[in-house]
MMTF fields as JSON, N, C-alpha, C and O atoms, coordinates in Angstrom:
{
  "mmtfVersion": "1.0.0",
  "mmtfProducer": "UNKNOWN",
  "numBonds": 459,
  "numAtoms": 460,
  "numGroups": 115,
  "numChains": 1,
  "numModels": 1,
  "chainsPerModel": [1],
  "groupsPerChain": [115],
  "chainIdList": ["A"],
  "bondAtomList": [4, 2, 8, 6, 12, 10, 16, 14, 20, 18, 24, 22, 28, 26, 32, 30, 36, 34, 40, 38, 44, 42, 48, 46, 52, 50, 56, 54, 60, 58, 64, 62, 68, 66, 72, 70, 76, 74, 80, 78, 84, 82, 88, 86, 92, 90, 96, 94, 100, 98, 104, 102, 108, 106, 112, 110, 116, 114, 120, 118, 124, 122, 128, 126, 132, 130, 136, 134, 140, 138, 144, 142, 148, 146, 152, 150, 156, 154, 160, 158, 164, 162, 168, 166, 172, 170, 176, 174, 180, 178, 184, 182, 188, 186, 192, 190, 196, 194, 200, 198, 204, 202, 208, 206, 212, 210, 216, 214, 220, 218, 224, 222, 228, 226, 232, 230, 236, 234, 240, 238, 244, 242, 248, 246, 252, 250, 256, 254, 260, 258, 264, 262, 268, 266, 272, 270, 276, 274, 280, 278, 284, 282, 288, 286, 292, 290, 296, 294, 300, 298, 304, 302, 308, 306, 312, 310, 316, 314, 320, 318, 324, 322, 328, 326, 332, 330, 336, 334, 340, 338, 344, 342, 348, 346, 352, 350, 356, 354, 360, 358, 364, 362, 368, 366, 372, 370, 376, 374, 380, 378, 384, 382, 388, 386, 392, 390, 396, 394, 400, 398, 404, 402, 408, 406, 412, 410, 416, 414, 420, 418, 424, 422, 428, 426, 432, 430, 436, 434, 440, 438, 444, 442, 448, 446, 452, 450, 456, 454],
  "bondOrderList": [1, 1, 1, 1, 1, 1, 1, 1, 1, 1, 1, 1, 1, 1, 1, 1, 1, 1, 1, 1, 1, 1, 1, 1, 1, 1, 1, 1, 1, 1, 1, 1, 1, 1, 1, 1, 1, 1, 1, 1, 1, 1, 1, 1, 1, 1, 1, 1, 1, 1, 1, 1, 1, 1, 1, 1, 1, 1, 1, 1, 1, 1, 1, 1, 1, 1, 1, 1, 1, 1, 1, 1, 1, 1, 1, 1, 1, 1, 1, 1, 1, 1, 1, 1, 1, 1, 1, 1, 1, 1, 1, 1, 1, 1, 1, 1, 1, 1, 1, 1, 1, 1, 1, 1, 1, 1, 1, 1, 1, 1, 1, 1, 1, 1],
  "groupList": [{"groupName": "UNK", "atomNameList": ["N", "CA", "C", "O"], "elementList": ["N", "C", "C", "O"], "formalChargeList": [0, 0, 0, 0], "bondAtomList": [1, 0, 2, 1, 3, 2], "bondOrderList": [1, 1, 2], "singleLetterCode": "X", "chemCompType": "L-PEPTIDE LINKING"}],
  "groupTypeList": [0, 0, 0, 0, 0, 0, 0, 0, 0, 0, 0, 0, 0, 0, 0, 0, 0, 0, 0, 0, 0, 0, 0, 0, 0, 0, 0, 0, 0, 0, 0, 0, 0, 0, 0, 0, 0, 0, 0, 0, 0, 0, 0, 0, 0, 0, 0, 0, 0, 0, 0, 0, 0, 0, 0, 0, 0, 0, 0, 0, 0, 0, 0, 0, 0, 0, 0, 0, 0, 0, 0, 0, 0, 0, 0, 0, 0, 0, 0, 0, 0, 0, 0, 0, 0, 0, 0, 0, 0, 0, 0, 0, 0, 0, 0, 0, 0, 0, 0, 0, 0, 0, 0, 0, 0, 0, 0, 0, 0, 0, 0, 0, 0, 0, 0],
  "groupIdList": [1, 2, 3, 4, 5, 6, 7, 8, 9, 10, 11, 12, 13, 14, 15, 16, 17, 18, 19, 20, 21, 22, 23, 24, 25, 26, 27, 28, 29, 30, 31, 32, 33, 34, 35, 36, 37, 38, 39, 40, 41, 42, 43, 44, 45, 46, 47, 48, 49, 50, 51, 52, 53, 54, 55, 56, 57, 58, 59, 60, 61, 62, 63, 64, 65, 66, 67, 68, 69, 70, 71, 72, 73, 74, 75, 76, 77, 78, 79, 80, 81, 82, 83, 84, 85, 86, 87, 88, 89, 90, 91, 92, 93, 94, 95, 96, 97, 98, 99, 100, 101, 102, 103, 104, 105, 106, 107, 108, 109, 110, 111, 112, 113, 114, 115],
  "secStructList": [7, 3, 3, 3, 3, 3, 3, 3, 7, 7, 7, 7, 7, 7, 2, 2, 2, 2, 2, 2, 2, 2, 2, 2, 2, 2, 6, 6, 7, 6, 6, 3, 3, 3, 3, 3, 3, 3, 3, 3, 3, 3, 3, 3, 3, 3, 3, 3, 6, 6, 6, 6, 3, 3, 3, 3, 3, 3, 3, 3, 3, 3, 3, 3, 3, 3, 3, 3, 1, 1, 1, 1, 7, 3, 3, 3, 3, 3, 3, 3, 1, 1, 1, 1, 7, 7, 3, 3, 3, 3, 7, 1, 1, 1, 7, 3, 3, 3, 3, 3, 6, 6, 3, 3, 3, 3, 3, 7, 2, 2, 2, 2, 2, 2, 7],
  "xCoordList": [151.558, 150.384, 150.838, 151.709, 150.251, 150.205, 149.364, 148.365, 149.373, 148.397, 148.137, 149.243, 147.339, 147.75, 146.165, 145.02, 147.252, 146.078, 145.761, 146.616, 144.64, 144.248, 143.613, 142.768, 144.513, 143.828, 142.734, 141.662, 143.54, 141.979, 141.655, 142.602, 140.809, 139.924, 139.676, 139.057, 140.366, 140.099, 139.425, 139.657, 138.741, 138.435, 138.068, 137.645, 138.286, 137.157, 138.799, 138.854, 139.641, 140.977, 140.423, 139.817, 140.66, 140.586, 141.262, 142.308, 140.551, 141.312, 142.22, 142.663, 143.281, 144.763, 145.348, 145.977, 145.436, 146.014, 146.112, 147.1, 144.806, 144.676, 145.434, 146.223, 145.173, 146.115, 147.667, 148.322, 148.306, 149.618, 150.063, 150.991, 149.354, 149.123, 149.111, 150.237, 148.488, 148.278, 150.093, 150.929, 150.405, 151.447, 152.465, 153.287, 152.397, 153.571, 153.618, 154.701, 152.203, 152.233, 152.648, 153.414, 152.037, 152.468, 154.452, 154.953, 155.14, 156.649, 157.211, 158.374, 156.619, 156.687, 156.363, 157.21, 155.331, 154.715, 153.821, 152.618, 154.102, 153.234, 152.113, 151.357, 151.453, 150.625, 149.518, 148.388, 149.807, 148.612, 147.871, 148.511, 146.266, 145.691, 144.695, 144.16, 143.923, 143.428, 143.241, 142.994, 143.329, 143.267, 141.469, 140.443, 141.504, 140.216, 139.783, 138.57, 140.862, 140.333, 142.016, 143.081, 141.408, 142.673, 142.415, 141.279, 143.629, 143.685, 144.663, 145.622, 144.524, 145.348, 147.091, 148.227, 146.607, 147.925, 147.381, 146.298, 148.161, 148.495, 149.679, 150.69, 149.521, 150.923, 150.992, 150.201, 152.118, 151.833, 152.868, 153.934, 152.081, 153.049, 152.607, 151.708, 153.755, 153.961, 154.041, 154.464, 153.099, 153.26, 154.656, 154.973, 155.071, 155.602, 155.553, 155.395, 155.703, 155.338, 156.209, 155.422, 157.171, 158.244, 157.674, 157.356, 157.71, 157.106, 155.844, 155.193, 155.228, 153.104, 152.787, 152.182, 153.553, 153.16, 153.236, 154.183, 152.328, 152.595, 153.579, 153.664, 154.099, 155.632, 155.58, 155.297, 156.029, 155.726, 156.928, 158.066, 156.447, 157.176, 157.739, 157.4, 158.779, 159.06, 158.176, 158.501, 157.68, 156.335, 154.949, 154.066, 155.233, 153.836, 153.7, 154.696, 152.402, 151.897, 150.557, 149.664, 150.572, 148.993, 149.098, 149.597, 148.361, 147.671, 146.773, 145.96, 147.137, 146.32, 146.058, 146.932, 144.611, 144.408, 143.904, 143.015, 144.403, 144.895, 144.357, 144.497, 143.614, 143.643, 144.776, 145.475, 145.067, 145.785, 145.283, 144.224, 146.39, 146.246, 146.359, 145.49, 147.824, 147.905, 147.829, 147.54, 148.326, 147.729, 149.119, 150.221, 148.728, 147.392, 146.893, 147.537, 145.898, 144.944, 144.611, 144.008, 144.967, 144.726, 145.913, 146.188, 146.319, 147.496, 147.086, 146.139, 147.802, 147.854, 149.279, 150.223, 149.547, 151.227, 150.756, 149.583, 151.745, 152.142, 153.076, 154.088, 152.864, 153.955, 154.606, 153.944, 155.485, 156.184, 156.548, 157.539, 156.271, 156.699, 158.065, 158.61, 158.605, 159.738, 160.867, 161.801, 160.964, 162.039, 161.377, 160.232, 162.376, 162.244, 161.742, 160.901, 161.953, 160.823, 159.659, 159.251, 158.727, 157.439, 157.243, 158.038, 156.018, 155.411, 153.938, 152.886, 154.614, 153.882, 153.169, 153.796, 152.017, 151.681, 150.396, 149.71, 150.838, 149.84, 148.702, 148.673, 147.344, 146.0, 145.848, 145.408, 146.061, 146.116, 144.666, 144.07, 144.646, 143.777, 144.792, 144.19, 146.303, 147.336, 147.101, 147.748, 146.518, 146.393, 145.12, 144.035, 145.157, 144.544, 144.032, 144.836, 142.827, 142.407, 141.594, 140.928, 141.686, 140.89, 140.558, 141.531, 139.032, 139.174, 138.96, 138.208, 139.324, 139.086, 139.617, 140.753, 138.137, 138.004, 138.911, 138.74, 140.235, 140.049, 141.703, 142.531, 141.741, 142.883, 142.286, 141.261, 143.102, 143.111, 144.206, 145.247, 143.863, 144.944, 145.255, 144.242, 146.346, 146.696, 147.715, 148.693, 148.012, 148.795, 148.971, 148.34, 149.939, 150.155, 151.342, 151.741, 151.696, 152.364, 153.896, 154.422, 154.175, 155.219, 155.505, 156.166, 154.909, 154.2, 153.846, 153.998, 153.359, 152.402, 154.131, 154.301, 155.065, 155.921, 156.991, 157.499, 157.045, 157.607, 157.255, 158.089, 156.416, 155.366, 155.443, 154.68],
  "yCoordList": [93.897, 93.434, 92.896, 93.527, 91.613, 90.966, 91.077, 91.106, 91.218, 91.141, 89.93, 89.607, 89.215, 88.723, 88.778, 88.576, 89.396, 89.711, 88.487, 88.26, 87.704, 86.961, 87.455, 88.196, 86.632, 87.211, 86.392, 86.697, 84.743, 84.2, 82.91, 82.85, 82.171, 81.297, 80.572, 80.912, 79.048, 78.073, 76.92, 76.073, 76.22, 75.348, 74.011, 73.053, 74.045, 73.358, 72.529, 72.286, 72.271, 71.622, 70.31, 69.7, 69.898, 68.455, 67.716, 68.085, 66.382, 65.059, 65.131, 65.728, 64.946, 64.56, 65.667, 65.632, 66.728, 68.034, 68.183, 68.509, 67.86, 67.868, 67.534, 68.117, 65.83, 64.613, 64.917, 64.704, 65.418, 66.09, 67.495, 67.391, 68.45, 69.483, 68.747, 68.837, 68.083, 67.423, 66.611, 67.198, 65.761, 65.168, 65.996, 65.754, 67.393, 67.885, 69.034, 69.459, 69.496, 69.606, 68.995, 69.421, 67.649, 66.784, 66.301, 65.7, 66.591, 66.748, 67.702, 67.512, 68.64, 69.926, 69.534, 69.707, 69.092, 68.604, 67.29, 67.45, 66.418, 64.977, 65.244, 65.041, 65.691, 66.066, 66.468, 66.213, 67.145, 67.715, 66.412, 65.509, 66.47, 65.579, 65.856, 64.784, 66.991, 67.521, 69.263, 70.169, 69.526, 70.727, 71.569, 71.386, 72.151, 72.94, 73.569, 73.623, 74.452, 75.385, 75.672, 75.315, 76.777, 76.75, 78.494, 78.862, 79.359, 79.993, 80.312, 80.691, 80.169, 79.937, 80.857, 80.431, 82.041, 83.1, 84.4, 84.985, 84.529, 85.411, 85.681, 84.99, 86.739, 87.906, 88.616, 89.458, 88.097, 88.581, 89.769, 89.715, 91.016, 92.455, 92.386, 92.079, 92.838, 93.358, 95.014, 95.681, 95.413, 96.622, 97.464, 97.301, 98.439, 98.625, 100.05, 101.153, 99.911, 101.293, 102.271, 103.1, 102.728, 103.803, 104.825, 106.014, 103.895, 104.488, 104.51, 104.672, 104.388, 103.851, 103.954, 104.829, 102.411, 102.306, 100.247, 99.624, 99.783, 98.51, 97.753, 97.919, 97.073, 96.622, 95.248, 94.353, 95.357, 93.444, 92.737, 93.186, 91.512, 90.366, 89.769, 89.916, 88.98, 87.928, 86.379, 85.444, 86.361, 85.499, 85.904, 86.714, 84.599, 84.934, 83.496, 83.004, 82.761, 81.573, 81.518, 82.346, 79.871, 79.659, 78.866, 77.9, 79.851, 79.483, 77.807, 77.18, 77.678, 76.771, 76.346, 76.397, 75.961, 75.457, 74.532, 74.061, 73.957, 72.625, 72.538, 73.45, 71.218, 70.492, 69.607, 69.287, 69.115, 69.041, 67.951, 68.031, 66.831, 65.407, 65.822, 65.573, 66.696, 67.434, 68.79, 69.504, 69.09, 70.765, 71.349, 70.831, 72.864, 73.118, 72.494, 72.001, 72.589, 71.747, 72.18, 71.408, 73.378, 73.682, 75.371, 76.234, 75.096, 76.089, 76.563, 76.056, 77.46, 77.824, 77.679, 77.703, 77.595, 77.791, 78.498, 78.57, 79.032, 79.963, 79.218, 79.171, 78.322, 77.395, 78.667, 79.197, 79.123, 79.926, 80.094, 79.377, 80.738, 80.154, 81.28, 81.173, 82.135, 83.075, 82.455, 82.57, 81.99, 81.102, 79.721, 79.328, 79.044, 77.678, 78.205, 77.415, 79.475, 79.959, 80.121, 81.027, 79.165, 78.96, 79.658, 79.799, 80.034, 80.59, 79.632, 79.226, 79.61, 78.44, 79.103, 79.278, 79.296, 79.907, 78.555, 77.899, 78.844, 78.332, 78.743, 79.933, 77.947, 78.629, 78.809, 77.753, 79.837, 79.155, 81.056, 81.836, 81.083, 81.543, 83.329, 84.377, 83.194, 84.081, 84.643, 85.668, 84.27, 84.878, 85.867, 85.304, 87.045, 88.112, 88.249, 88.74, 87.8, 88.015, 89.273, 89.701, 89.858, 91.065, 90.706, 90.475, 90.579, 90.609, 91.811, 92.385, 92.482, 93.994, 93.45, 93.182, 93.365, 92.785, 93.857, 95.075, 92.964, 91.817, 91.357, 90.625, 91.939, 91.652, 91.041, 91.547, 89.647, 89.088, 89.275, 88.754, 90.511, 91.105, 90.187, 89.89, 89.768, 89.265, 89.248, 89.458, 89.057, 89.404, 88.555, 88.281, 88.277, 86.607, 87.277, 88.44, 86.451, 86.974, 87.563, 88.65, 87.013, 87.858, 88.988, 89.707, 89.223, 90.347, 91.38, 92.55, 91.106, 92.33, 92.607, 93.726, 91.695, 92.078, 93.425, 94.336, 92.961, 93.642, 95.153, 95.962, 95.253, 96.495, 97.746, 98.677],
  "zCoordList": [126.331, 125.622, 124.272, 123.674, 123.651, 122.335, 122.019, 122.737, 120.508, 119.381, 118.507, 118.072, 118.102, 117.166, 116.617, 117.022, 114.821, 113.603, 112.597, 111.741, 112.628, 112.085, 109.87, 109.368, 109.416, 107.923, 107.406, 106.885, 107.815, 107.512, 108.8, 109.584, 109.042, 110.111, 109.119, 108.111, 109.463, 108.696, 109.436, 108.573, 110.417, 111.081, 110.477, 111.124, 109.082, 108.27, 107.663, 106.457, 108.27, 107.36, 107.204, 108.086, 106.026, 105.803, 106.705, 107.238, 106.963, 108.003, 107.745, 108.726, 106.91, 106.672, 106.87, 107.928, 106.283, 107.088, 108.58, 109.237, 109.024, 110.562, 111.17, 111.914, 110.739, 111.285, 111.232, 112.252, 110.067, 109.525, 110.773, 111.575, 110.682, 111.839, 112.883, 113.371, 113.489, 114.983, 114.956, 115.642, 114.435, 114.429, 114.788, 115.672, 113.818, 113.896, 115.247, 115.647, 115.922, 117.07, 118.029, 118.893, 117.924, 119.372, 119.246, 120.196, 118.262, 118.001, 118.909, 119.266, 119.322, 120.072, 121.569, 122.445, 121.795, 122.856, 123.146, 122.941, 123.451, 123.175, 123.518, 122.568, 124.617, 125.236, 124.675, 125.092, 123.658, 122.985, 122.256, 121.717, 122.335, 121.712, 121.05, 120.769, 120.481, 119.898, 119.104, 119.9, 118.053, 117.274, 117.836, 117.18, 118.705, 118.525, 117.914, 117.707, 117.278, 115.574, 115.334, 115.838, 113.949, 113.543, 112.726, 112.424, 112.48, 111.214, 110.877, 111.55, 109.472, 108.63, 108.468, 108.26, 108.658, 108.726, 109.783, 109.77, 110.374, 111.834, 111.982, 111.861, 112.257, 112.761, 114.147, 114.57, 114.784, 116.447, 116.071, 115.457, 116.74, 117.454, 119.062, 119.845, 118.947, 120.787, 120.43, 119.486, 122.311, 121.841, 123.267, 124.445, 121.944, 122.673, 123.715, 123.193, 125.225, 125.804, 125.516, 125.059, 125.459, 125.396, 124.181, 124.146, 123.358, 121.359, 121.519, 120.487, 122.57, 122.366, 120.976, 120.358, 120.448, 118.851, 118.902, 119.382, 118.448, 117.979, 116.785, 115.568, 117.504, 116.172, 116.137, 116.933, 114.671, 114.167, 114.728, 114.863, 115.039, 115.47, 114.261, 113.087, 114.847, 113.308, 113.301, 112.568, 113.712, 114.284, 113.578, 113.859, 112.103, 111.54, 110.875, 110.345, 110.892, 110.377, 110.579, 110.399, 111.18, 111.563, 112.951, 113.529, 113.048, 114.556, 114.817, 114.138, 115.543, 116.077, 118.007, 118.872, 118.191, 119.339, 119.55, 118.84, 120.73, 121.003, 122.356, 123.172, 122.651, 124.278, 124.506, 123.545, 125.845, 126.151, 127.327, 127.95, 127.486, 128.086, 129.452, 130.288, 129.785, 131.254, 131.071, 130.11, 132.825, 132.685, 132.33, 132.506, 131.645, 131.475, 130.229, 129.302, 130.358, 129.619, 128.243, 127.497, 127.854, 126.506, 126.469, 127.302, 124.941, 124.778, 123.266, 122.665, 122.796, 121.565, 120.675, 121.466, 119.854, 119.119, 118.038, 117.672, 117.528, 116.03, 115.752, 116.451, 114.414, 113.508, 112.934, 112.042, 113.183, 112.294, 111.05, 110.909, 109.864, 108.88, 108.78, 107.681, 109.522, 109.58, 109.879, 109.086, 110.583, 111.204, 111.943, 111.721, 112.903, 113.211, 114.498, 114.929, 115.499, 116.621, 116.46, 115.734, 117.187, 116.892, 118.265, 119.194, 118.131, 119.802, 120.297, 119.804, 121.471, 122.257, 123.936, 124.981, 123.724, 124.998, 124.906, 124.122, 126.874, 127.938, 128.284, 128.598, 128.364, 128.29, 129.829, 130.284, 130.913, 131.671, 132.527, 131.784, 133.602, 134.754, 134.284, 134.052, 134.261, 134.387, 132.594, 132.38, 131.689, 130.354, 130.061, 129.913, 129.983, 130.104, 128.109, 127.317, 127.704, 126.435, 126.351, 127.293, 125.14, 124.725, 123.347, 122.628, 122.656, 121.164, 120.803, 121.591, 119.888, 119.05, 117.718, 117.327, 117.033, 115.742, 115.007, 115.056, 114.088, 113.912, 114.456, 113.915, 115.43, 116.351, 117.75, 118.206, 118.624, 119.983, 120.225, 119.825, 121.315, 122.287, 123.651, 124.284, 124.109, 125.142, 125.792, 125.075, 127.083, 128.242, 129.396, 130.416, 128.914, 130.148, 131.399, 131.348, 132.289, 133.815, 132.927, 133.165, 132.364, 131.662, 131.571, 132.32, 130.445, 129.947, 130.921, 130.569, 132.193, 132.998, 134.004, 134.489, 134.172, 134.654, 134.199, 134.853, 132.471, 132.232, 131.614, 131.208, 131.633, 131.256, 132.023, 131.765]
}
């Protein structure tokens, strides 16, 4: 299972930021053709079973979501601001969401394998 803790929800970015954000998404993936929302700083933990304790990732920025030209059709990324590993998940039938304010818990085929 992933976490990721949102501090703030920004949806409201000015055009040129957007446009700047969108650009530097579709660098990653062409595909992408629109920002659906956005916030601003997020921190993903994984939890872990052995310790049944949640532990921080080095994976923290801003989130953003995105549609998408092919499938699947809409994904999420974490621009990293920790390092140059950004995290890039697929929106897909196989992604298992939970919200528990003010954490969105989730669990993709990965994840349920290795658990």
């Amino acid at each position: 299972m992933t976490a990721i803790s949102a501090g703030s929800r920004s949806s409201c970015l000015p055009p040129k930021g957007l446009d700047i954000s969108l650009a530097a998404l579709q660098r990653q993936d062409p595909y992408i053709n629109t920002i659906v929302d956005v916030a601003s700083q997020v921190a993903l933990y994984t939890y872990n079973n052995r310790a049944n304790e949640w532990e921080k990732t080095e994976v923290e920025g801003t989130l953003f979501i995105y549609t998408r030209l092919a499938s699947p059709r809409h994904g999420f990324t974490i621009m990293n601001r920790l390092s140059m590993e950004n995290l890039t998940e697929p929106i897909t039938k196989d992604l298992d969401f939970q919200l528990q304010h003010p954490f969105l818990l989730y669990r993709n085929a990965r994840e349920r394998q290795t658990l």
